[in-house]
N, CA, C and O atoms as a Tinker XYZ file with bonds, in Angstrom:
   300  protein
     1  N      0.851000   -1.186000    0.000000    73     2
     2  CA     0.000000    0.000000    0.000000    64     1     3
     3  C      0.897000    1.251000    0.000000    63     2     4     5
     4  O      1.965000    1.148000    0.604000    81     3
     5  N      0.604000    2.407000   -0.594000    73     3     6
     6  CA     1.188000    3.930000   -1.062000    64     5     7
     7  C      0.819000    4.242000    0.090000    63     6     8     9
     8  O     -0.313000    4.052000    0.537000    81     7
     9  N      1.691000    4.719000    0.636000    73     7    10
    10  CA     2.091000    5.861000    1.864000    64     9    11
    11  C      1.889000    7.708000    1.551000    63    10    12    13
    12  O      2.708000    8.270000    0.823000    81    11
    13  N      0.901000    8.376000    2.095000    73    11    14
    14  CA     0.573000    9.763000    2.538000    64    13    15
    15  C      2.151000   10.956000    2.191000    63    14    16    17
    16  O      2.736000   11.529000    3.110000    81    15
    17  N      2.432000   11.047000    1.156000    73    15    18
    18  CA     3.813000   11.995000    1.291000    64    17    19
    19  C      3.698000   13.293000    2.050000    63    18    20    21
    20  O      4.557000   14.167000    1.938000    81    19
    21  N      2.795000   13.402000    2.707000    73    19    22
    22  CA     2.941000   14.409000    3.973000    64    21    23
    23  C      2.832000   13.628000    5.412000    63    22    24    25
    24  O      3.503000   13.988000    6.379000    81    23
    25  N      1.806000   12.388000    5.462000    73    23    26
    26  CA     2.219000   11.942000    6.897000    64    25    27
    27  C      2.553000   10.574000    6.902000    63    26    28    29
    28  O      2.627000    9.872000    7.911000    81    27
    29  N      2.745000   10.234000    5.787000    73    27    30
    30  CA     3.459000    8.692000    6.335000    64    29    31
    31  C      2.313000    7.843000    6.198000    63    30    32    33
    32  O      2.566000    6.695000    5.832000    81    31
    33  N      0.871000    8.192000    6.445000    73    31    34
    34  CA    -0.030000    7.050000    6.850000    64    33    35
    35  C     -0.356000    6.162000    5.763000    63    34    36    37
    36  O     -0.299000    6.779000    4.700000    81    35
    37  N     -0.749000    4.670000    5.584000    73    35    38
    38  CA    -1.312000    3.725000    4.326000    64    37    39
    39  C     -2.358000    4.761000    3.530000    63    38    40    41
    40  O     -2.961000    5.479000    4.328000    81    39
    41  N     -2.603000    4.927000    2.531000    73    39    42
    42  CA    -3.435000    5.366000    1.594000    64    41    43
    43  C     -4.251000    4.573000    1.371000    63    42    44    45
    44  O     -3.889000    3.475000    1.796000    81    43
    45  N     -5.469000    4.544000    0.777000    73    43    46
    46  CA    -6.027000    3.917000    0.167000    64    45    47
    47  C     -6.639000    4.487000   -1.065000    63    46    48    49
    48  O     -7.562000    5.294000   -1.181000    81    47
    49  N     -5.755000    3.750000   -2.151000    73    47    50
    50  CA    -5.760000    4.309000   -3.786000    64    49    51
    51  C     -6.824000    4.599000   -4.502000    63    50    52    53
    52  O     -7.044000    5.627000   -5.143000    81    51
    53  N     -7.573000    3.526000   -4.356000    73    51    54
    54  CA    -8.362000    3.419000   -5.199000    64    53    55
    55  C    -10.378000    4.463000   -4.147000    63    54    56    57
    56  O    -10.742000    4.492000   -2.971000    81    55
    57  N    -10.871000    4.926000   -5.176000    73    55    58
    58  CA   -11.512000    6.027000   -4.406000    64    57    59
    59  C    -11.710000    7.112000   -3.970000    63    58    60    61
    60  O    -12.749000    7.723000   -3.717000    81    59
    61  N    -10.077000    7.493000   -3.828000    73    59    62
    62  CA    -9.721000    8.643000   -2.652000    64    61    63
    63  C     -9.396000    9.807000   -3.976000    63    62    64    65
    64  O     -8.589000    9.780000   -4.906000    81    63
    65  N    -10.364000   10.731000   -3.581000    73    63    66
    66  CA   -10.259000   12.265000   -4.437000    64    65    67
    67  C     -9.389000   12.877000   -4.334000    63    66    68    69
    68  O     -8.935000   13.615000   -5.208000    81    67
    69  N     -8.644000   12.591000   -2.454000    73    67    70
    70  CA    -7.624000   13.065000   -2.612000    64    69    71
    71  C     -6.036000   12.476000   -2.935000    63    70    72    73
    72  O     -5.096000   13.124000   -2.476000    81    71
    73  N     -5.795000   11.380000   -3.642000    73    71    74
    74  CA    -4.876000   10.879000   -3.573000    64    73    75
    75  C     -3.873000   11.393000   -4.682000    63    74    76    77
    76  O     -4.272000   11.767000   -5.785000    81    75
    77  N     -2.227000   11.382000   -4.222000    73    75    78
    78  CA    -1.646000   10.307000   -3.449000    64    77    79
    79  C     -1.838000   10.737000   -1.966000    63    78    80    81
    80  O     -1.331000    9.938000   -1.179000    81    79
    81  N     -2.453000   11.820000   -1.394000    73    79    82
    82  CA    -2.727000   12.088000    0.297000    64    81    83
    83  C     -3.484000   11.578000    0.428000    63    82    84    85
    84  O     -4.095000   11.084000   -0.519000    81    83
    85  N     -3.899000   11.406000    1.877000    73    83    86
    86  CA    -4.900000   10.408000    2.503000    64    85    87
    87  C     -5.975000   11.118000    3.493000    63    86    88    89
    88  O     -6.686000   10.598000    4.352000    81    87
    89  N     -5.858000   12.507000    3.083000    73    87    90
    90  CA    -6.589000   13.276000    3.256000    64    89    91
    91  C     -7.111000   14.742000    3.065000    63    90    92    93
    92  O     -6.119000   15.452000    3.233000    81    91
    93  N     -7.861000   15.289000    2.877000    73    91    94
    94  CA    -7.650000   16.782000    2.424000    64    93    95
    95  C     -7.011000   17.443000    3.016000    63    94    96    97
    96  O     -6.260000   18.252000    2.471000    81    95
    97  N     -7.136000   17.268000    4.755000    73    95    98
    98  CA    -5.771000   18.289000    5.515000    64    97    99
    99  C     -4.153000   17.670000    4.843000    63    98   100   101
   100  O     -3.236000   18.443000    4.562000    81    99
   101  N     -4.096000   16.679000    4.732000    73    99   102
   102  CA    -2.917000   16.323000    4.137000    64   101   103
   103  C     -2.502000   16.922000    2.444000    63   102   104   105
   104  O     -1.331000   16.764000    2.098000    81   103
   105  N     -3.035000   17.287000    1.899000    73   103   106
   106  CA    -3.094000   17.629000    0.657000    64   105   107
   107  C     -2.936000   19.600000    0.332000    63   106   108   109
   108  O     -2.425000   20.218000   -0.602000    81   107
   109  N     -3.674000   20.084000    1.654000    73   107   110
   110  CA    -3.407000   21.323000    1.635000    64   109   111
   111  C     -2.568000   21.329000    2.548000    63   110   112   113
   112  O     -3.086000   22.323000    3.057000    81   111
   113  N     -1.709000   21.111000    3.241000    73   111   114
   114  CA    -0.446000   21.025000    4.014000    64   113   115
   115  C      0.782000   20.798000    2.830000    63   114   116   117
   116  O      1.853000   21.402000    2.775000    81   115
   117  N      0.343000   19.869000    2.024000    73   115   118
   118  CA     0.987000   19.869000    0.627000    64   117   119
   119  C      1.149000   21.744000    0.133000    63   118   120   121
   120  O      1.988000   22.620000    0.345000    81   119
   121  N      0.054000   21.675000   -0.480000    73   119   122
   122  CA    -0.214000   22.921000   -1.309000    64   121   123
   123  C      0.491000   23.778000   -0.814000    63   122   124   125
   124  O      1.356000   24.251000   -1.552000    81   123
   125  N      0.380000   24.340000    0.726000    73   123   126
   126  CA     0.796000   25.347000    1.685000    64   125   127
   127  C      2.205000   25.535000    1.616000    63   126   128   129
   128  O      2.614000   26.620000    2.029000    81   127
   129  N      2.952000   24.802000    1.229000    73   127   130
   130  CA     4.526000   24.149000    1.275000    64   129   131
   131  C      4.620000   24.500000   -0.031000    63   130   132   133
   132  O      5.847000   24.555000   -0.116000    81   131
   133  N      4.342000   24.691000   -0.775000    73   131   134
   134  CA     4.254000   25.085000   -2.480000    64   133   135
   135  C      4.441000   26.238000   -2.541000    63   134   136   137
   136  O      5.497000   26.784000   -2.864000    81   135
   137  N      3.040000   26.946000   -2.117000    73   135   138
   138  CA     2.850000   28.488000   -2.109000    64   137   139
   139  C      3.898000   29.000000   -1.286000    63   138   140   141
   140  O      4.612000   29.807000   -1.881000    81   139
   141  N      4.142000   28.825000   -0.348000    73   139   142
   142  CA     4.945000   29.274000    0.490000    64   141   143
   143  C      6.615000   29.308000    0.091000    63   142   144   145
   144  O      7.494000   30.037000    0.551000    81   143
   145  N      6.717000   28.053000   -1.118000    73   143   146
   146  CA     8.393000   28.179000   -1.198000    64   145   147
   147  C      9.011000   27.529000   -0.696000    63   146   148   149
   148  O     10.227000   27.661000   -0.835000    81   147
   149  N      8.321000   26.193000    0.392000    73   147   150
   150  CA     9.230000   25.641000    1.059000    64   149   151
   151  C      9.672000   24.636000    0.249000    63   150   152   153
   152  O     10.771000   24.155000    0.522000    81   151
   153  N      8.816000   24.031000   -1.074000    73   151   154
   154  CA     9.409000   23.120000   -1.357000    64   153   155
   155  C      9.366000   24.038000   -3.056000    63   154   156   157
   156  O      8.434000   24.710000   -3.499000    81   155
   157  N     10.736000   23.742000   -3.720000    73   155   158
   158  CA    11.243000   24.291000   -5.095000    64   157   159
   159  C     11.462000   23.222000   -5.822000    63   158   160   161
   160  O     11.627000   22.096000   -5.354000    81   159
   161  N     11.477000   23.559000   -7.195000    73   159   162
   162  CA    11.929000   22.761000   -8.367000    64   161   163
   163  C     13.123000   23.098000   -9.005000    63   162   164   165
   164  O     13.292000   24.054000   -9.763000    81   163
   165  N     14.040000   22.165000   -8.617000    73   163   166
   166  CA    15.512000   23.037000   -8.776000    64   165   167
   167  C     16.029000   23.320000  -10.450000    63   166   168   169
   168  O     16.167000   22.336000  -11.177000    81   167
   169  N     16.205000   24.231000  -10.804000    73   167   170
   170  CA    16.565000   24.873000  -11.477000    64   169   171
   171  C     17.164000   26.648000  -11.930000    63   170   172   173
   172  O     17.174000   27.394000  -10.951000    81   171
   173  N     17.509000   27.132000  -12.927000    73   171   174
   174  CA    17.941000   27.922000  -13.031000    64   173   175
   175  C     17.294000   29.137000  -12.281000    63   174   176   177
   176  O     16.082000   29.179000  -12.068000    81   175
   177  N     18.066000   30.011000  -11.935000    73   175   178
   178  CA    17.058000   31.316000  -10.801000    64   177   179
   179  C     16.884000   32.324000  -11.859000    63   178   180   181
   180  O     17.690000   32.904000  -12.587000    81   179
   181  N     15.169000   32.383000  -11.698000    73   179   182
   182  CA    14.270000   33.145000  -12.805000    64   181   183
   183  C     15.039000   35.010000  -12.502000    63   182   184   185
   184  O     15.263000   35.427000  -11.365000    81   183
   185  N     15.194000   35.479000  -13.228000    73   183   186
   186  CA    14.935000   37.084000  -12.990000    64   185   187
   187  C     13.268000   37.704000  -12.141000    63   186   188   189
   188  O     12.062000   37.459000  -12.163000    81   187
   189  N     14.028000   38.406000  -11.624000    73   187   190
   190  CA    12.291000   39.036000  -11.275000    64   189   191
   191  C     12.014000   40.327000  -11.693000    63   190   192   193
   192  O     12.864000   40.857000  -12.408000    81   191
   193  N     11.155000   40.867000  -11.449000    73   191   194
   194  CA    10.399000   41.383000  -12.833000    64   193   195
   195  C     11.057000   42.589000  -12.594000    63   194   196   197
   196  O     10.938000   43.396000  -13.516000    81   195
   197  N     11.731000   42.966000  -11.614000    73   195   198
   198  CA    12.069000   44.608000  -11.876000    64   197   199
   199  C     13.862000   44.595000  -11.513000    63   198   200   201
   200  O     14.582000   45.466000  -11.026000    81   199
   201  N     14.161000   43.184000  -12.002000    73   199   202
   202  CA    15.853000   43.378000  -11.920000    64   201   203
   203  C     16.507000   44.258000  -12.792000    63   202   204   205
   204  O     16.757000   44.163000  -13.994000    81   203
   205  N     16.754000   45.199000  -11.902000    73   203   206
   206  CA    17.671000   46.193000  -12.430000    64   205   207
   207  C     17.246000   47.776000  -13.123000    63   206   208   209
   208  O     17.940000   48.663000  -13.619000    81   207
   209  N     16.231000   47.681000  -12.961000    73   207   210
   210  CA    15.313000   48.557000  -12.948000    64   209   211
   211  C     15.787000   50.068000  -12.925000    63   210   212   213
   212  O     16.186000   50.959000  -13.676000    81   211
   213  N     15.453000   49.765000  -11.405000    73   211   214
   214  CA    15.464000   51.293000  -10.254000    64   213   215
   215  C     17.172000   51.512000  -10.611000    63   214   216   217
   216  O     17.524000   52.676000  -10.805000    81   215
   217  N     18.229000   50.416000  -10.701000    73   215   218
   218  CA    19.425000   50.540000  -10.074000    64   217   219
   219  C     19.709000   50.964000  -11.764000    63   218   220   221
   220  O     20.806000   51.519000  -11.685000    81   219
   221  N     19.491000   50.981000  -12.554000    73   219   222
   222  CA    19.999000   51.500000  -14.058000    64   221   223
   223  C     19.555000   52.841000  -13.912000    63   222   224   225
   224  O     20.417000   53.495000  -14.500000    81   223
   225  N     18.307000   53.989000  -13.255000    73   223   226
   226  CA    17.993000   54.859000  -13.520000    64   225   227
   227  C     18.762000   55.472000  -12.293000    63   226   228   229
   228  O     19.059000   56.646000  -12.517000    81   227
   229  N     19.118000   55.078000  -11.220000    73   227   230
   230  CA    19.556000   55.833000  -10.006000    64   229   231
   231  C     18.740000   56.466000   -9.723000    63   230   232   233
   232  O     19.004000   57.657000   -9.561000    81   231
   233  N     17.200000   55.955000   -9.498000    73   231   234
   234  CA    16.460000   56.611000   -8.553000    64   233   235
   235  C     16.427000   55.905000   -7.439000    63   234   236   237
   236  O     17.148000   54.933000   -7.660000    81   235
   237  N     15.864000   55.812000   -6.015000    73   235   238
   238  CA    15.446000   55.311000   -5.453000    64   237   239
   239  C     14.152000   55.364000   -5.218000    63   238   240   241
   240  O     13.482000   55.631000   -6.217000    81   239
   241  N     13.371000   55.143000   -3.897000    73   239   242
   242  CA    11.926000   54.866000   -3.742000    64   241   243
   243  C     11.689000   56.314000   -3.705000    63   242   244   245
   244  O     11.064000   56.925000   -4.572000    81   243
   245  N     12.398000   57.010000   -2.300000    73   243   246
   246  CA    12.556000   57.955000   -1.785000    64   245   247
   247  C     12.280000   59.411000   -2.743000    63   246   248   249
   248  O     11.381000   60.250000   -2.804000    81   247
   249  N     13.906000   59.123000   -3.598000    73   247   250
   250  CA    13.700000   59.885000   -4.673000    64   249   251
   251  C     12.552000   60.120000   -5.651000    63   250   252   253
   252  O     12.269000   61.225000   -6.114000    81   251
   253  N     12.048000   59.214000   -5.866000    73   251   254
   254  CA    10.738000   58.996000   -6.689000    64   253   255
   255  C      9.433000   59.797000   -6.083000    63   254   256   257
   256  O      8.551000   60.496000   -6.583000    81   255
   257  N      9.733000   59.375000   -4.846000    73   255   258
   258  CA     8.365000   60.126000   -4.049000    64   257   259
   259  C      8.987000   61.523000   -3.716000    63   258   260   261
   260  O      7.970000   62.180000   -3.492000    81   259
   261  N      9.865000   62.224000   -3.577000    73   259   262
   262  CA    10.078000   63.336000   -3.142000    64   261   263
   263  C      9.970000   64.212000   -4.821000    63   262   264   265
   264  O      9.880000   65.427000   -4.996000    81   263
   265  N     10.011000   63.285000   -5.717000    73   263   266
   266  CA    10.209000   64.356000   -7.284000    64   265   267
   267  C      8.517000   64.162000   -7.151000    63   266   268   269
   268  O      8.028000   64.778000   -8.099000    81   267
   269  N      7.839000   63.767000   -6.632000    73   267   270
   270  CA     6.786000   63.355000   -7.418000    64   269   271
   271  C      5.988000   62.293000   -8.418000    63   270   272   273
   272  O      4.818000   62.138000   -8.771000    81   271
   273  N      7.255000   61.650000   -8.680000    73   271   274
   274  CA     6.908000   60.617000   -9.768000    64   273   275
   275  C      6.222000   59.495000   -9.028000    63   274   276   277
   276  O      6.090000   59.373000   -7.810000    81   275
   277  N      5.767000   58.616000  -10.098000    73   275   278
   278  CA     4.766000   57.548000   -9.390000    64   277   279
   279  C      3.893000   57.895000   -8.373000    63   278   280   281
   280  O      3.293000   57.003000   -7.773000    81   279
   281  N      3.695000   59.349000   -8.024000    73   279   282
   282  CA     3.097000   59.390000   -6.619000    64   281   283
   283  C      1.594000   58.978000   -6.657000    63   282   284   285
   284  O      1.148000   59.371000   -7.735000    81   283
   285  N      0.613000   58.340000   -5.921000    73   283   286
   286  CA    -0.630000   58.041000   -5.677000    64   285   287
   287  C     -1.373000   59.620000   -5.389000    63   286   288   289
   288  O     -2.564000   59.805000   -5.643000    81   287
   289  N     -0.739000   60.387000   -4.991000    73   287   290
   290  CA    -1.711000   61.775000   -4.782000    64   289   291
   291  C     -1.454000   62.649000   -5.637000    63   290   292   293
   292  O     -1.899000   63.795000   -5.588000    81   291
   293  N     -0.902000   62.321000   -6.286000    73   291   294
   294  CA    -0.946000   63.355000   -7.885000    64   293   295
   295  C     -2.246000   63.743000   -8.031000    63   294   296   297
   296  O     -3.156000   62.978000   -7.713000    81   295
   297  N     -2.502000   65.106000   -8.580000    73   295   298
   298  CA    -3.700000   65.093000   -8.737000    64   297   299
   299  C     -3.481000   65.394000  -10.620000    63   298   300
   300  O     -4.468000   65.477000  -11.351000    81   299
């Protein structure tokens, strides 16, 4: 019998909506570990979306909000 890859317990395969877990708390304890980052798919490290951005223009946050730019109360 297939074993629960979050708690270890016997599964039972055939039936179970939630399988390979052996239960729905087991399955979003899964998920949670996903979203969260604890568990990765190893490979190359993605860029994120604003690498290099700010640091090519030499603004900072600061700067930005003290010129005005981007500001939310612009009128």
């Amino acid at each position: 019998m297939k074993k629960c890859p979050t708690c270890n317990k016997p599964v039972q395969w055939q039936d179970n909506p939630f399988r390979p877990f052996c239960s729905e708390r087991c399955k979003l304890v899964d998920l949670s570990k996903w979203v969260s980052e604890e568990y990765r798919v190893p490979g190359k490290p993605v860029p994120s979306e604003h690498s290099g951005e700010e640091e090519d223009r030499g603004n900072t946050d600061a700067e930005r909000n003290s010129s005005g730019e981007n500001s939310e109360f612009q009128l």
